[in-house]
N, C-alpha and C positions, 0 to 999 in steps of 0.2 A: 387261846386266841379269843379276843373279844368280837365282836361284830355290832356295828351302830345300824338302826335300819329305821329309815324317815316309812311313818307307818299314814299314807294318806287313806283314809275310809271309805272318803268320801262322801254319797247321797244314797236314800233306801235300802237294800237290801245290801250295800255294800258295809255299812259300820256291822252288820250282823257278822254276815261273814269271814271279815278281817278277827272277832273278836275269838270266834271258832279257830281259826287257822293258829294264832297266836295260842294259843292253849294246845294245839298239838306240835307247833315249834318248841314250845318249852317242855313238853315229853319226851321228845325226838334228841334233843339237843345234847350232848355227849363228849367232854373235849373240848368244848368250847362256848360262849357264851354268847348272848344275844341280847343286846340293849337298845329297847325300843322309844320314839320320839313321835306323838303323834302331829300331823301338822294337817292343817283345814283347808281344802282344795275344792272346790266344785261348785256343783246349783246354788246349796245351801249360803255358800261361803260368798258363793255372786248376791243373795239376797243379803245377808250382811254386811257385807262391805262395800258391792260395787263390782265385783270384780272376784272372776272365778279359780284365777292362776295369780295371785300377786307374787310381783317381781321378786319379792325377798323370800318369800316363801318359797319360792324356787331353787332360787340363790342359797336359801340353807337347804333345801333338799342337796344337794350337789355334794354338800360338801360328806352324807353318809357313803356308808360303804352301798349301801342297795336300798332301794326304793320298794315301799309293799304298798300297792294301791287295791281299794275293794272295788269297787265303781263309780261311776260319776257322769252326773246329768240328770234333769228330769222334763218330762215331757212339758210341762206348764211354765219352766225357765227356758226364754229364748233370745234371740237376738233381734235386731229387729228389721232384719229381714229374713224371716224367720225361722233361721237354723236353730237346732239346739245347742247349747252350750258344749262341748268336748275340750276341756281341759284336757285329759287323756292323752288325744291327738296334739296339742299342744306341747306337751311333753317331752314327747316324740319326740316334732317335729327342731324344737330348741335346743335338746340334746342329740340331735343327731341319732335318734334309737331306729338305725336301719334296719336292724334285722330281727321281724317276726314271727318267734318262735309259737307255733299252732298246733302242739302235738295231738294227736288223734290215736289212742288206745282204747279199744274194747277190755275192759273187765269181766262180764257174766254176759252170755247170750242172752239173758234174759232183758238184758239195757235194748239191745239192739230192735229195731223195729224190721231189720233184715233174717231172714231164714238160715239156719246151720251154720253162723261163725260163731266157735267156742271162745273163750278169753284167749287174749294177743293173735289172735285170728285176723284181724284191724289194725293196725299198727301201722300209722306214719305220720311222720313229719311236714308239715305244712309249712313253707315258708314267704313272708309276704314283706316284699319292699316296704318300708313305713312312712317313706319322707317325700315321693313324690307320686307319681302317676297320675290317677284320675282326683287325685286329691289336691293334686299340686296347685289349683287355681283357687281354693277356701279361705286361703289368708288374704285375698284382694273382691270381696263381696260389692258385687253390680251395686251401680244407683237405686235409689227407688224407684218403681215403677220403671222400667228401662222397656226401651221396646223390643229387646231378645236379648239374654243370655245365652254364655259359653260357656263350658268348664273345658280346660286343655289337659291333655294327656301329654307328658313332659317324663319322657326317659331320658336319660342322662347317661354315656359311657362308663363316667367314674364313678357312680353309685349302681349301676348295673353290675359291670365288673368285682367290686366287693360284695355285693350282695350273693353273687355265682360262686364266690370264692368262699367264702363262709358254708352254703350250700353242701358245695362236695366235700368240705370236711366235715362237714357233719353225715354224709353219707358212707364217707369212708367209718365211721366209726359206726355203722348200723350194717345195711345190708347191700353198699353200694348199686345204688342204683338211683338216679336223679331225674324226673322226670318237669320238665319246663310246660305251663300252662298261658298263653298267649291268645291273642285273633290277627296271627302272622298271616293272614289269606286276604285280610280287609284293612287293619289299619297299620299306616307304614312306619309309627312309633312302635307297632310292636312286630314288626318286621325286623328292627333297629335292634330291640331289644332280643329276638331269636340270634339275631345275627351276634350279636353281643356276645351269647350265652354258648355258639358254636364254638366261637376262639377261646372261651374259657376252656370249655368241654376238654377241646383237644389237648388241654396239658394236665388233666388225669384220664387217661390209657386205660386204669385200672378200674375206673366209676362208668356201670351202663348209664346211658342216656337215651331220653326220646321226646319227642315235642308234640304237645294235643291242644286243639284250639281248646278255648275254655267252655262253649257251648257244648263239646264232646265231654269235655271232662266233667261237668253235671250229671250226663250220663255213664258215664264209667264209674262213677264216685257210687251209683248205687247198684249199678251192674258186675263190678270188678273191683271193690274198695281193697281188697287183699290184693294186687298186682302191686299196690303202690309202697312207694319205701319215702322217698324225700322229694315232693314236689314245687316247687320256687316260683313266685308269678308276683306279679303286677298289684299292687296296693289296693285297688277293687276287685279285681278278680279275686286276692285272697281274701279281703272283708266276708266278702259274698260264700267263697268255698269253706272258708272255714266254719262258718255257722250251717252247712249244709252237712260238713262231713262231721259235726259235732252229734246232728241228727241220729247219725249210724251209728253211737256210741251209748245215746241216753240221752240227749238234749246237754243245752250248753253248760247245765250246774255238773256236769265230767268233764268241760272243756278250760285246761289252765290255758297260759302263753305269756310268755316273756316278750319284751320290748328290749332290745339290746344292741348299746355302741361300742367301741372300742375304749370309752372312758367309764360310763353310766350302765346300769338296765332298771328294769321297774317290770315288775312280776303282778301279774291280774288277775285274773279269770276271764275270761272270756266273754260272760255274760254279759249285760246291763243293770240298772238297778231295777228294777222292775218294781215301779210305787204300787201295784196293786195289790203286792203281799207283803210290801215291805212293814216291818213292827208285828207280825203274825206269827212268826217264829217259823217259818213254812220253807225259808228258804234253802238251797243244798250247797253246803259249805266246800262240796269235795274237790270243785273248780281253783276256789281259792285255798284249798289246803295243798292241791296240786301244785299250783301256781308256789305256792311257800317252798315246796319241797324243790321246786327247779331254780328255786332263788341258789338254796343249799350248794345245789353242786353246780351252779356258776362261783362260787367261794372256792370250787374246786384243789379243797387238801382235803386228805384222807377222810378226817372225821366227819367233816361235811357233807362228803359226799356219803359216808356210810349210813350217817342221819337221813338224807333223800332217801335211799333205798329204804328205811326203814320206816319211813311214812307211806312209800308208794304200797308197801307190802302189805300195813297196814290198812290201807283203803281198798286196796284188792280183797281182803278176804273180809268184807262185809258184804250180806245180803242187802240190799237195799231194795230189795222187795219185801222187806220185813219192816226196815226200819223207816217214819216217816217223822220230820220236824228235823230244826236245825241241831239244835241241842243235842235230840238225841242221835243224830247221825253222827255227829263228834264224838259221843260218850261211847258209843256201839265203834269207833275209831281206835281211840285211847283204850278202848279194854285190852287191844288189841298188841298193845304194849308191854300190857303183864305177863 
């Protein structure tokens, strides 16, 4: 089985670690093949052309089987009122990539900045609406100078509802248990959305459930991070949580996550491009080598999926309190093969 994969790099530290991950795709890979297309998306690609998503560019992104983006954006490219560029979100939001997969795994206690959780000790699923919520009001950007802005919080029943559904299958397949993060006490969009997320509830019996406003769940996240199994919330709430519960982990270069629709996905890393070390060689590829490995077993046949397993296992049994640079975090990966 062949596999096409539109390979976007992106801007700074992301063409790094796109080129790390692709080198451990092709070790891993076993049964089948992987044929890669680079294509130019972002800041860089705004400062050449005009334009940081062009349409065609897109348009053949579509037509691969999977999408591998490194990062994209930088602080000095903006709009001009003056957001940064997110291609990214774009992406997203044009393919319909509702559902954001945030896995959250400890490797070595040693990553962790918490006391006494050994590896998988940590362990959950973070899942974050993609296509609307607090985000929902960025593609329609106020006049200049206006005399107040609003951003709209915009929950929607039929993207709530797939999004809950997606959820429990994927908890049925871990340690059932699904836990909803909202501010059902204050705002009546995510009242909306709790109430949503009950009528789903109720048709798996077999999946615990329970609801925490999302100012609790900040604090749970560092008080009780092992309670949680598959938690589902609101497109800023999980921007915000997921880079928080990344923290508990080792910072966001262990943080991958998928973007994924019913036609499309595009696999990341979590991170940003971070221009302050970007061309240093400094950066931690394991985000996006993650990120590679969760592409694999969304291809979901045998050998696919055997190759993920076979990159996560290798990334687990590195010390990476020994190893520092990108290269050599790959290399100290791949040995890991022989």
């Amino acid at each position: 089985m062949n596999y096409r994969i539109a390979v976007l790099p992106g801007d700074g530290i992301g063409v790094e670690v796109m080129t790390e991950a692709r080198k451990v795709l092709a070790a891993a890979a076993d049964g089948f093949a992987l044929e890669f297309d680079e294509l130019s998306v972002g800041a860089n690609e705004y400062l050449a052309s005009g334009d940081p998503l062009p349409a065609a560019t897109l348009a053949r992104a579509q037509a691969y089987d999977a999408i591998l983006l490194g990062a994209m954006g930088l602080p000095h490219v903006r709009w001009p009122n003056g957001t940064e560029m997110t291609p990214q979100i774009d992406i997203r939001e044009r393919l319909d990539l509702y559902l954001g997969l945030r896995p959250i795994r400890l490797m070595r206690e040693s990553l962790s900045p918490l006391k006494g959780y050994g590896p998988g000790e940590i362990d959950l699923l973070l899942i974050r609406e993609n296509t609307e919520g607090l985000f929902y009001s960025r593609g329609n950007p106020p006049a200049t100078d206006p005399p107040f802005v609003e951003d709209i919080m915009h929950v929607s029943r039929v993207r709530s509802e797939r999004l809950f559904h997606r959820a429990f299958a994927h908890a049925r397949q871990r340690r059932k248990k699904v836990t909803l993060v909202d501010k059902a006490n204050v705002l009546p969009s995510m009242a909306y959305f709790r109430r949503i997320f009950l009528e789903v509830a109720a048709t798996y019996p077999d999946v615990a459930t329970e609801c925490v406003y999302v100012d609790a769940m900040a604090l749970y996240l560092i008080t009780r991070p092992h309670t949680y199994d598959v938690v589902v919330t609101e497109n800023m709430f999980g921007d915000i949580l997921s880079d928080l519960a990344a923290g508990l982990i080792g910072g966001m270069g262990y943080a991958p996550s998928a973007d994924i629709g019913d036609k499309w996905a595009v696999f990341q890393p979590s991170h940003g491009t971070a221009p302050d070390i970007a061309g240093k060689g400094l950066a931690n590829p394991v985000a996006m080598i993650l990120s590679a490995a969760m592409m694999l077993d969304w291809f979901n046949t045998e050998a696919t999926r055997a190759a993920a397993r076979r990159i996560e296992r290798a990334v687990e049994a590195v010390d990476y309190g020994q190893v520092i640079g990108t290269q050599a975090i790959t290399s100290a990966i791949l040995a890991q093969f022989s």
